[in-house]
FIMAR-179964 format. One line per 4 residues: number of its first residue (from 0); for each residue x, y, z of N, C-alpha, C, O. Coordinates in Angstrom, 3 decimals, decimal comma, always signed. Each point is the difference from the previous one (the first is absolute). Layout:
BEGIN
NUM> X Y Z X Y Z X Y Z X Y Z ~ ...;
This chain:
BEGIN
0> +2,474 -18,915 +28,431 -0,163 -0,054 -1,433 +1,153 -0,815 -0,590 +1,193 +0,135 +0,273 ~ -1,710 -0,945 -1,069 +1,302 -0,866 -0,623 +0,671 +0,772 -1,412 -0,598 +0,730 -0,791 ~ +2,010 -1,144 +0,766 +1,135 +0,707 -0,604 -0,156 -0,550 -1,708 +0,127 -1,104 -0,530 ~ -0,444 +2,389 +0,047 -0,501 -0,367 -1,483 +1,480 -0,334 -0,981 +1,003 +0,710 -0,058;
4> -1,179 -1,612 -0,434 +1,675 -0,477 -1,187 -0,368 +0,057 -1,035 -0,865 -0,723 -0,494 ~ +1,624 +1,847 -0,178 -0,782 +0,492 -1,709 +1,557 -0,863 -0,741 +1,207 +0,094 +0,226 ~ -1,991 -0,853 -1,105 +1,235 +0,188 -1,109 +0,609 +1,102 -0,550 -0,534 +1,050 -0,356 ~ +2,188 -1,503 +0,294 +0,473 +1,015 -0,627 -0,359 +0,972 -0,872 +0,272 +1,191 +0,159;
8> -0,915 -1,680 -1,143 +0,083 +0,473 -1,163 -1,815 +1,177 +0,574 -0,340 +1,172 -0,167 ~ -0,138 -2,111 +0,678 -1,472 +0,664 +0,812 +0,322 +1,574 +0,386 -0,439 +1,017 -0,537 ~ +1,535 -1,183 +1,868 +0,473 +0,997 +0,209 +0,497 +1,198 -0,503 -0,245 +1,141 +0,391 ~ +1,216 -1,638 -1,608 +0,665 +1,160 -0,623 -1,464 +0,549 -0,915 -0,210 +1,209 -0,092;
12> -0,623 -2,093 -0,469 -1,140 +0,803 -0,432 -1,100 +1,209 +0,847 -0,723 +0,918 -0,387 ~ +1,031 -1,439 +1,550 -0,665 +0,881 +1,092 +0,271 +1,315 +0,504 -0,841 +0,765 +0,471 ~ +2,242 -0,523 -0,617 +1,293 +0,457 +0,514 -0,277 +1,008 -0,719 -0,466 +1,091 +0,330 ~ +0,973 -1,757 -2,011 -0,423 +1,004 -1,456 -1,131 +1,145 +0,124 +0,156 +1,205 -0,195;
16> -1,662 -2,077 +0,672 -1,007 +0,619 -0,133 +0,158 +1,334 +1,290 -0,675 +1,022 -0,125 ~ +1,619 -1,200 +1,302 -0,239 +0,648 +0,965 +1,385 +1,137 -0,201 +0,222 +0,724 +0,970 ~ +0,330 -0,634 -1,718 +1,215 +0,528 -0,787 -0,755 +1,205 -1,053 +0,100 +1,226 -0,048 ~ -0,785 -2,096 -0,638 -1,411 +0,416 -0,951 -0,574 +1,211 +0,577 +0,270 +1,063 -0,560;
20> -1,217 -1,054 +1,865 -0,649 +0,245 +0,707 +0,549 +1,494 +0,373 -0,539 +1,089 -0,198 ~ +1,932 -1,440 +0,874 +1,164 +1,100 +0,984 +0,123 +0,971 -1,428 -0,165 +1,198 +0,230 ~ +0,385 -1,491 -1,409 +0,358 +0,843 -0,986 -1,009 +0,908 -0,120 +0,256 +1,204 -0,030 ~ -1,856 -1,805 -0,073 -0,639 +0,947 -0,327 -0,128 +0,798 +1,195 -0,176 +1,208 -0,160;
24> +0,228 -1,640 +1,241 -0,021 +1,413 +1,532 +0,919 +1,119 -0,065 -0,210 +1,154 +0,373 ~ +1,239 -1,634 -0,886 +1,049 +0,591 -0,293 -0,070 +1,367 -1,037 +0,266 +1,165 +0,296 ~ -0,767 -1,779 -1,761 -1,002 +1,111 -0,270 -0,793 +0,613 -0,384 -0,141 +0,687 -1,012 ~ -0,895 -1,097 +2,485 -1,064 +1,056 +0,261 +0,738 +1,069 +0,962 -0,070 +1,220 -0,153;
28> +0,833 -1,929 +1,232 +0,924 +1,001 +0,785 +0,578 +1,106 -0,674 +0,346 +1,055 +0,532 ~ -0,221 -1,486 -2,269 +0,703 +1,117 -0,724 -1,075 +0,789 -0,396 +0,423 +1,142 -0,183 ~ -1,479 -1,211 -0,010 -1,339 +0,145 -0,620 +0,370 +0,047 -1,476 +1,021 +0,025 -0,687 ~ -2,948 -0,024 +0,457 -0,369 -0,534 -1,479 -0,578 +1,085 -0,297 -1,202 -0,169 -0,204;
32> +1,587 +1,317 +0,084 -0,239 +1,184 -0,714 -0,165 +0,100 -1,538 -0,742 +0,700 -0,689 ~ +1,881 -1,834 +0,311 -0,048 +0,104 -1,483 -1,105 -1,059 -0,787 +0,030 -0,206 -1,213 ~ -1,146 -0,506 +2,297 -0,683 +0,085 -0,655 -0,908 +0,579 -0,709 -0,693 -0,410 -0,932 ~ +0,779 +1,657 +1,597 -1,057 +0,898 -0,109 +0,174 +0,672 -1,147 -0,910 +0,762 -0,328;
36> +1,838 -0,853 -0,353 +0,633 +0,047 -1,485 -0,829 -0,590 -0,859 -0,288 +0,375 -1,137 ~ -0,230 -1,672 +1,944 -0,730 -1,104 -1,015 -1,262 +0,715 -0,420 -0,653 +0,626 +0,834 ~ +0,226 -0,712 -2,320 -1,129 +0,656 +0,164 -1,386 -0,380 +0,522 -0,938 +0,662 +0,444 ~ +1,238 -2,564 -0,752 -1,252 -0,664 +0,420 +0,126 -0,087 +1,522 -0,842 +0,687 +0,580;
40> +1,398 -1,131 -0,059 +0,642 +0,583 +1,795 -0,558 +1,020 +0,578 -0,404 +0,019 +1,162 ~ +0,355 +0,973 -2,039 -0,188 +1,447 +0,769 -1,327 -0,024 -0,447 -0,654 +0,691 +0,782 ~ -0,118 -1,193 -1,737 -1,822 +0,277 -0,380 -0,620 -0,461 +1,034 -0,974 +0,430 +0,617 ~ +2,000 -1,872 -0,406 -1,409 -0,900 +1,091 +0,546 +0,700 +1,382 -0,854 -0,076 +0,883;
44> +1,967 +0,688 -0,502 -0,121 +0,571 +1,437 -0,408 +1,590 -0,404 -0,457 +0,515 +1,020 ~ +0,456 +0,183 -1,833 -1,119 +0,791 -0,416 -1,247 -0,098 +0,582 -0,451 +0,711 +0,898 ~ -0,095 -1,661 -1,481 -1,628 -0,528 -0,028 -0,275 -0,787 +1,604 -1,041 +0,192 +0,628 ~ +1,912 -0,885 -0,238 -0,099 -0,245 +1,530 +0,112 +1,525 +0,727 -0,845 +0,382 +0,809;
48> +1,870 +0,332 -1,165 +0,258 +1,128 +1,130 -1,211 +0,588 +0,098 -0,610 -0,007 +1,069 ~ +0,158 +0,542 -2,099 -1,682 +0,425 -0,414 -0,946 -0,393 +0,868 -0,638 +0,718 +0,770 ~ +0,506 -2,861 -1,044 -1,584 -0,273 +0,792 +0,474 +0,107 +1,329 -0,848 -0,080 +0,888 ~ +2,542 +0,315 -0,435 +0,035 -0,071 +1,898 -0,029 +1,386 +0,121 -0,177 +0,333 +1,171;
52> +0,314 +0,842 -2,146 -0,616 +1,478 +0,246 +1,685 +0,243 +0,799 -0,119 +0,802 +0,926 ~ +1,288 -1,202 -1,056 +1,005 +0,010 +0,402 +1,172 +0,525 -1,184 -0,244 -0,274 -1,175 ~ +1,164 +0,821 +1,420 +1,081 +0,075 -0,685 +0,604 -0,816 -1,032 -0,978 -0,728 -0,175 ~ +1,943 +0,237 -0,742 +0,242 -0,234 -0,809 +1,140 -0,871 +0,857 -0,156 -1,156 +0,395;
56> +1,236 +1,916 -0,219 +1,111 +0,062 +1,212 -0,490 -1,310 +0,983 +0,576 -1,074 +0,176 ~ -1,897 +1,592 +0,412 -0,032 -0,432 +1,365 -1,192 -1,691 -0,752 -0,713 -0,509 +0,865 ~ +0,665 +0,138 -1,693 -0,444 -1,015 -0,632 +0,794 -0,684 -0,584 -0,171 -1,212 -0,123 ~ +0,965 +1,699 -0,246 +1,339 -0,666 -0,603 +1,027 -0,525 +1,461 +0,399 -1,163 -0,049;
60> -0,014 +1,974 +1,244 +0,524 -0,400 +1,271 -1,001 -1,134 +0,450 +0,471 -1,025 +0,491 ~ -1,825 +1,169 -0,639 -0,910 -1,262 +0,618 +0,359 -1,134 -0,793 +0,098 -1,041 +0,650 ~ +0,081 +0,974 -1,625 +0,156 -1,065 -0,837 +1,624 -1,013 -0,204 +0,357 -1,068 -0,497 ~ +0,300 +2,367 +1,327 +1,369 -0,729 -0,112 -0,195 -0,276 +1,552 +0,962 -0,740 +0,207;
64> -1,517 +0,857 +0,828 +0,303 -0,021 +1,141 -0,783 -1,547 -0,402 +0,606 -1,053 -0,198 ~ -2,074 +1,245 +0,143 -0,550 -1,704 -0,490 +1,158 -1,161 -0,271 +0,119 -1,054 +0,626 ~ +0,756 +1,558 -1,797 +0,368 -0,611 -0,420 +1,278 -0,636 +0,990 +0,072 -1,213 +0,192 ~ +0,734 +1,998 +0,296 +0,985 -0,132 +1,357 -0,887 -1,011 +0,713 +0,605 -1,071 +0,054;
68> -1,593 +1,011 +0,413 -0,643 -0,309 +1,253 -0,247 -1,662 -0,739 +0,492 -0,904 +0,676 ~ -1,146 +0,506 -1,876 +0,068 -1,158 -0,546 +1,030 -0,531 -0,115 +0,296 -1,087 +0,496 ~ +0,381 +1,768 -1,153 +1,959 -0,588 -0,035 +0,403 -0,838 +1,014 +0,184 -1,217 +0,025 ~ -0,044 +2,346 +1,064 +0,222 -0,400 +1,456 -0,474 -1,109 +0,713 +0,828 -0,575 +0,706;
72> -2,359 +0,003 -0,743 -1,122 -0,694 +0,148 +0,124 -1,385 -0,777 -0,642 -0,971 +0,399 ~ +1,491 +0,888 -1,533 +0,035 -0,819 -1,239 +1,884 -0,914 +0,973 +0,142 -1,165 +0,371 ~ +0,668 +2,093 -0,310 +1,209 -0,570 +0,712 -0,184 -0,473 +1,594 +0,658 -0,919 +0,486 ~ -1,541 +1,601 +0,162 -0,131 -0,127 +1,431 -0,760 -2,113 -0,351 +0,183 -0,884 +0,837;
76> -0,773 +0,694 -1,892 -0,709 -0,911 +0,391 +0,712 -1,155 -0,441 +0,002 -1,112 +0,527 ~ +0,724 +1,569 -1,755 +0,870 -1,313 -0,510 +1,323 +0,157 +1,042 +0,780 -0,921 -0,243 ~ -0,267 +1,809 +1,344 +0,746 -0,350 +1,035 -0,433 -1,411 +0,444 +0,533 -1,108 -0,050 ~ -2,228 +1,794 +0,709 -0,277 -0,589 +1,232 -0,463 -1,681 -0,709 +0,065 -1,061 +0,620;
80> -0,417 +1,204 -1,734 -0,236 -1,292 -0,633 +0,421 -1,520 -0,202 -0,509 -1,120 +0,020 ~ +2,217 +1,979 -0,304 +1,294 -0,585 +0,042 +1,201 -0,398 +0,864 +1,024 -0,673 -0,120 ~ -1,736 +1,524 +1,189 +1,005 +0,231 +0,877 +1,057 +0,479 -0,131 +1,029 -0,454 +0,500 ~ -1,145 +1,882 -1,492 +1,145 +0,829 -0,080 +0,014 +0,894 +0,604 -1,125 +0,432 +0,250;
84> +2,086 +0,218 +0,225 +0,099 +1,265 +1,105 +0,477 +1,103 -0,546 +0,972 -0,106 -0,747 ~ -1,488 +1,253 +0,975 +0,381 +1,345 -0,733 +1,323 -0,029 +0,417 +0,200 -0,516 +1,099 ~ +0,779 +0,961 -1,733 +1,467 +0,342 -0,198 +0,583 +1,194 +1,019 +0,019 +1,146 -0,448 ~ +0,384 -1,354 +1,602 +0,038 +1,441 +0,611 +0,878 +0,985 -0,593 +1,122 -0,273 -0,425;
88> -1,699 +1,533 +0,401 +0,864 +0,806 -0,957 +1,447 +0,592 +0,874 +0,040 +0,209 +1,212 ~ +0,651 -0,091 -1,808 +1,507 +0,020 +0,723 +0,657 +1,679 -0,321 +0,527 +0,313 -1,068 ~ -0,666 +0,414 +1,987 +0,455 +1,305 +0,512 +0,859 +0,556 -0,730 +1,003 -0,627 -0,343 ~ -1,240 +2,071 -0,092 +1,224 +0,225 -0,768 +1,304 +0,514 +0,558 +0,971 +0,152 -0,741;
C-alpha cells in the first residue's frame, strides 16, 4: 500500500476530528445519565423502550452502546483512510 502525505494543515484537521471523536468516548465511558433529565430525550426512549417491550434503562444503555460502536467505526476509518494509527495508550 502506498504511503499517504496529508497536508499539514489536512492533518491537524483530522487529528481535531479524531481528538473530537476520543472526547465523546470519553463521555460515554462517564455515561449520559443526565440525559435522561432531558425531557424530550427521555419521551422518545420512553416510546422506543415501549415498542422493544424493554426497559427504559436498558434502551437508553442500547442507545449509548450504538452510539460507542459508531464513534468507534467513524475513527477506525478515518485512521485507516489516512493512514493514521491509533495512539498506543501508555500505562499508568
Amino acid at each position: 500500500m502506498a504511503e499517504i502525505f496529508l497536508h499539514p494543515a489536512a492533518r491537524i484537521r483530522i487529528e481535531a476530528r479524531l481528538a473530537e471523536i476520543d472526547t465523546l468516548l470519553a463521555m460515554l465511558d462517564g455515561g449520559l445519565h443526565h440525559l435522561l433529565g432531558n425531557a424530550e430525550y427521555r419521551a422518545a426512549t420512553i416510546a422506543n423502550a415501549r415498542s422493544e417491550g424493554i426497559s427504559l434503562q436498558e434502551m437508553h444503555r442500547r442507545a449509548v452502546e450504538d452510539l460507542r460502536s459508531k464513534l468507534m467505526d467513524k475513527a477506525e476509518e478515518l485512521r485507516k483512510q489516512f493512514g493514521l494509527f491509533q495512539p498506543v495508550p501508555i500505562a499508568p
